[in-house]
N, C-alpha and C positions, 0 to 999 in steps of 0.2 A: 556445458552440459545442463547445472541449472535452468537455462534460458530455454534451452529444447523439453524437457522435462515438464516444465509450467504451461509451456504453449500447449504440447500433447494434452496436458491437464484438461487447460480453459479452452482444447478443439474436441475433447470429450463431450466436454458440458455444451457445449455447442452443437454436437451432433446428435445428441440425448435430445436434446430440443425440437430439432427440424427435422430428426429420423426417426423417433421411435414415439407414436402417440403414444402407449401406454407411460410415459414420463412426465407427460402435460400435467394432468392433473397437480403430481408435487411442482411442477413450479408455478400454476396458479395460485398452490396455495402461498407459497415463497413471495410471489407477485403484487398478489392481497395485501399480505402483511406487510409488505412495504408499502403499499398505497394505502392502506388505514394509516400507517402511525408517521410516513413522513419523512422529514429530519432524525426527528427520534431513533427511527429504524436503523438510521446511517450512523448515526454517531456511537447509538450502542454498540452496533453489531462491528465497525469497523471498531469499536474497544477491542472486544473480544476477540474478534480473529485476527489485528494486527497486532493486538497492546497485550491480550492476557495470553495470550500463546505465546510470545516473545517471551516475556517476563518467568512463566513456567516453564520453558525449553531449557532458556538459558540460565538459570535458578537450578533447573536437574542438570545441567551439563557443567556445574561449579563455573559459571560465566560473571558473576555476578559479585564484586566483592563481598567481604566480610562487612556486616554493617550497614549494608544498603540496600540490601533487599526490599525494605517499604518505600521508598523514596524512587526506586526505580520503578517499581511495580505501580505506582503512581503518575509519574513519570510516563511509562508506557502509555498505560488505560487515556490518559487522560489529551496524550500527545494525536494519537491513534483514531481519538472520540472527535478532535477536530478536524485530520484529516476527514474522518468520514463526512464530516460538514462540508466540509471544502468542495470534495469532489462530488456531493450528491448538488451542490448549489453551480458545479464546470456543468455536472450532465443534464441538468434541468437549462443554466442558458443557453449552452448549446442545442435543445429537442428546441427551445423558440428559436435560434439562429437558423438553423438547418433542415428541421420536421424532425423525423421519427423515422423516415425511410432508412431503407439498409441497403442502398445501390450503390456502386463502386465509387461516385461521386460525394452524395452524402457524406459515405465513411472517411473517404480521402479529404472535408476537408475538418470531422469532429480530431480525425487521427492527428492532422497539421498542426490543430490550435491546441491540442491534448498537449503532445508530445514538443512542440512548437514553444509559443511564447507561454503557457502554462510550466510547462517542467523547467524550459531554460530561466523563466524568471523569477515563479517562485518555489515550484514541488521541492528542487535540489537544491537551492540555496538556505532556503526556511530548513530542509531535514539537516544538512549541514552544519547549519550553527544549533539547531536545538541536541543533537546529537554530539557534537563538540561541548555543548554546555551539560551534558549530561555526565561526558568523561570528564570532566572537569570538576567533579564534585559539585555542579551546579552551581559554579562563580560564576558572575557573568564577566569581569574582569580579566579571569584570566583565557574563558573561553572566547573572548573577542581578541583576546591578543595571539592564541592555538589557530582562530579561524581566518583573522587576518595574513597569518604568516603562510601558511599551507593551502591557503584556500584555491587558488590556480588548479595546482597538481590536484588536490581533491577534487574538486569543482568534474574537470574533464572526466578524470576517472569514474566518478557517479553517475553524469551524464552520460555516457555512453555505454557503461551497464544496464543505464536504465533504459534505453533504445532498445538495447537487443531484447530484454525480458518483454517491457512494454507496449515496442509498436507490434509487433504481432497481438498481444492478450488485448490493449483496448479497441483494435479491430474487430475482434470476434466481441467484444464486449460491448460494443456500439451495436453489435448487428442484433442485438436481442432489443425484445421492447422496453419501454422505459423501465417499468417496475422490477426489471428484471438485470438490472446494470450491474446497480450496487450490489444487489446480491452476488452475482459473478465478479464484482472486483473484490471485494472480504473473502470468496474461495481462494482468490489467486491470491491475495496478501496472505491469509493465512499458510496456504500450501508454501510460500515462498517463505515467508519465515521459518518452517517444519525443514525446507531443505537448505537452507543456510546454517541454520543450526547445526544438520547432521551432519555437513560436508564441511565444515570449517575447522580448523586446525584447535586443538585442544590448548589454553594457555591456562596458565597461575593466574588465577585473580590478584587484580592488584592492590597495591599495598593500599588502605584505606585513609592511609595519611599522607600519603602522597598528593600533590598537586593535579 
């Protein structure tokens, strides 16, 4: 239901675009300001809607133990701030590999190497162990010995959640112009973060001395 939810989202914003002129205007201005500032654009803006939305959801939903609320909130911002380098540096070699077109080909093949040997090599392996190092009170000892042991069953599980959410969103998200990418993936992270949160089962923060 998440994965339906997100897509209607980012096929909103999709259609807001190529259907209703009166919407142009705000995403040229959206478009601009990622094309003046850059990287810059990508790394703040994917802080903020993947890192400080996370951080403040799960902070008001007592997600967060005692004690680490700045370290996480850190943690988030800062994790978040390189995705968004990452991926604005996949959608920039991919417009040289591919162009810019939005034809069933083009997209079929930014979507291949997106979801392809991008996600299976590093999107889900990298969030797994930094995420593992994060529940781990930020040992890196004990979080390679959590991420080694588990890592299989995780591994699949991630990946294939991330399929359903993602091959649809960064289809519709290739199909916009360049400057206008990243701004539609930091809606769909944020929105996705906003509905993990609410739909996730309510636990006891954990013990803060625990392992």
């Amino acid at each position: 239901m998440p994965a339906f939810v997100l897509q209607a989202f980012a096929g909103l914003i999709l259609a807001l675009y190529f259907l209703v002129p009166a919407a142009r205007p705000a995403f040229e201005v959206i478009g601009d300001l990622r094309a003046r500032n850059g990287y810059v654009f990508s790394a703040v803006s994917a802080a903020v809607s993947g890192g400080m939305v996370s951080w403040i959801v799960l902070w008001n939903r007592g997600r967060i133990p005692p004690g680490r609320l700045v370290s996480h909130g850190v943690f988030f911002i800062l994790y978040w701030a390189a995705q968004g380098l990452m991926v604005d540096t996949l959608y920039r070699l991919q417009s040289q590999w591919f162009g810019d077109g939005n034809d069933p080909l083009t997209l079929f093949k930014k979507v291949l190497v997106d979801q392809g040997p991008y996600n299976l090599l590093y999107a889900t392996p990298v969030s797994l162990f930094f995420y593992t190092w994060k529940d781990h009170n930020f040992s890196g000892s004990k979080a390679w010995t959590a991420y080694k042991t588990d890592f299989s069953n995780r591994y699949w599980s991630v990946m294939i959640s991330a399929w359903m959410v993602w091959i649809p969103a960064v289809t519709m998200i290739y199909s916009l112009p360049p400057d206008l990418q990243i701004p539609l993936f930091n809606l769909v992270i944020c929105f996705f973060t906003l509905v993990l949160a609410f739909i996730s089962r309510e636990t006891e923060p954990a013990d803060p001395s625990a392992p």
